[in-house]
C-alpha angles and dihedrals in degrees: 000000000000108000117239103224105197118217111255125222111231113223114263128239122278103254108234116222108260107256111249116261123240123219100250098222088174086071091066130095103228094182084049086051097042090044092058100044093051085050095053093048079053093054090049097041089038093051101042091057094050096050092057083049097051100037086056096053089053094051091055103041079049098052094035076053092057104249118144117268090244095065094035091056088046093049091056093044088057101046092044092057091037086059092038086062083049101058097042088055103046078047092054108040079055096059091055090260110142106240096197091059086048098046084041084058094044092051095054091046088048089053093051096044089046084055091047104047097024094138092052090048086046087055084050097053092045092047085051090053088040090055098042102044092046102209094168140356145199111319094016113147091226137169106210128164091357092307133110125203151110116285125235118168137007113206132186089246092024161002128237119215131182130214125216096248086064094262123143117220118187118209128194109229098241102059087056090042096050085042135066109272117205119194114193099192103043089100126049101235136051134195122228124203123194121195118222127175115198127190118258095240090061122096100257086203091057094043083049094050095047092049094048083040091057085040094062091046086061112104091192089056114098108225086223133095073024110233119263145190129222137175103250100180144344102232134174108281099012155035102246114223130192122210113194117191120169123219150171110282095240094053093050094105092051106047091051088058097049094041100051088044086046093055098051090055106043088038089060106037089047087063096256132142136235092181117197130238105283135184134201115230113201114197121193136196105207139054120253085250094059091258121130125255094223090057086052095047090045099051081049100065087042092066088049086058092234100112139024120272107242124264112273114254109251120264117255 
């Protein structure tokens, strides 16, 4: 019987651990390196030069062109830090950095800190509609956000407005962009109306005359649109006149000080009334049962224990 020998596996070798590779810096162009890096510093210095050049000579093509310092001021600052990004990316990309991984970085940083700081970038955004639109500016006599008062300054975060007892209120833009906002000077003339309530025995064509008449006196008074007087309302104690005066936007204080001042005065020496509220008391003396009051405030202080109570009728 022939013997199968099977084939035996000789033990393989032992694998020896891979020797560790060494950077090879001698495979590196080091003027290449250095070129590029003093390129890049070039770029930078180069174009951070040429962005304060430029974003002067934007502020002052916008303010020779007439637009407001604020905006001006906005519009530089933007197109200084648009150039700026510019400038860091063309340097970057110079030195072998992958701009698309760094802007993706950015992006996502950008994303976290919007999130995080979301009512401060709503205040930006307001202060950039602020300063665009343009619905005041410094020195306008405004109501915004309830309150009234004279602005000072618009800011990118804020506005500053002052009171006219001298207080400073600080608003944060979004409150005056998501309320109404009234501005008293944007337009050049102002009306003025002037409530008057005559009494309804007084001739209503003489109290409209006097009042026109005082109107006309006036100096501050513009002569058109010419004043008028109108009958506003018939109230309790009085027939309510309206007397409408237009005027320049800076003397409106003023003319609605004479004039009211005015209008007390002519309305009484010309023998007219401004008659007061009044109302009409109607004492009875009797209940509304038919029985007198006397009986009612008497029974009263006898349950108080401080009078006799009267004698009984007699029975019939």
């Amino acid at each position: 019987m022939a013997l199968i020998t099977l084939p035996t596996k000789t033990p393989a070798a032992a694998s020896t651990p891979a020797a560790p590779r060494t950077f090879d810096w001698s495979s590196i162009d080091w003027g290449a390196v250095l070129a590029n890096w003093a390129i890049a510093a070039a770029i930078v210095l180069a174009g951070y030069w040429l962005s304060k050049w430029i974003s002067r000579i934007v502020y002052r093509a916008l303010t020779r062109g007439g637009v407001e310092a604020t905006l001006a001021g906005f519009l530089r600052n933007v197109s200084y830090a648009v150039m700026m990004v510019i400038v860091l990316i063309a340097a970057l990309q110079k030195i072998g950095v992958p701009t698309t991984s760094v802007l993706a970085v950015v992006g996502a940083a950008g994303l976290a800190v919007g999130l995080a700081l979301k009512d401060s970038l709503s205040n930006i955004a307001s202060g950039v509609m602020l300063i665009v639109l343009r619905p005041f500016r410094d020195g306008d006599h405004v109501q915004a956000a309830g309150l009234e008062g004279v602005i000072e300054e618009v800011r990118i975060f804020q506005t500053r407005l002052r009171t006219f007892d001298n207080r400073l209120i600080v608003l944060p833009n979004s409150m005056i962009t998501t309320a109404p906002i009234i501005n008293f000077t944007a337009k050049p003339r102002r009306r003025i109306d002037i409530l008057v309530g005559v009494g309804y025995d007084d001739d209503l064509k003489k109290a409209k005359a006097v009042l026109l008449s005082l109107a006309h006196a006036n100096p501050l008074v513009l002569p058109d649109p010419a004043p008028a007087v109108i009958v506003s309302k018939l109230s309790e104690s009085s027939v309510d006149l309206t007397l409408q005066a237009w005027v320049k936007t800076k003397d409106f204080g003023d003319a609605r000080s004479q004039l009211t001042e005015a209008v007390r005065t002519d309305i009484i020496g010309h023998g007219l009334n401004i008659p007061y509220p009044q109302r009409d008391l109607h004492v009875y003396h009797h209940n509304a049962d038919g029985t007198p009051l006397t009986n009612l405030l008497t029974r009263a202080v006898v349950d108080d224990g401080d009078a006799t109570p009267p004698p009984a009728a007699p029975a019939a």
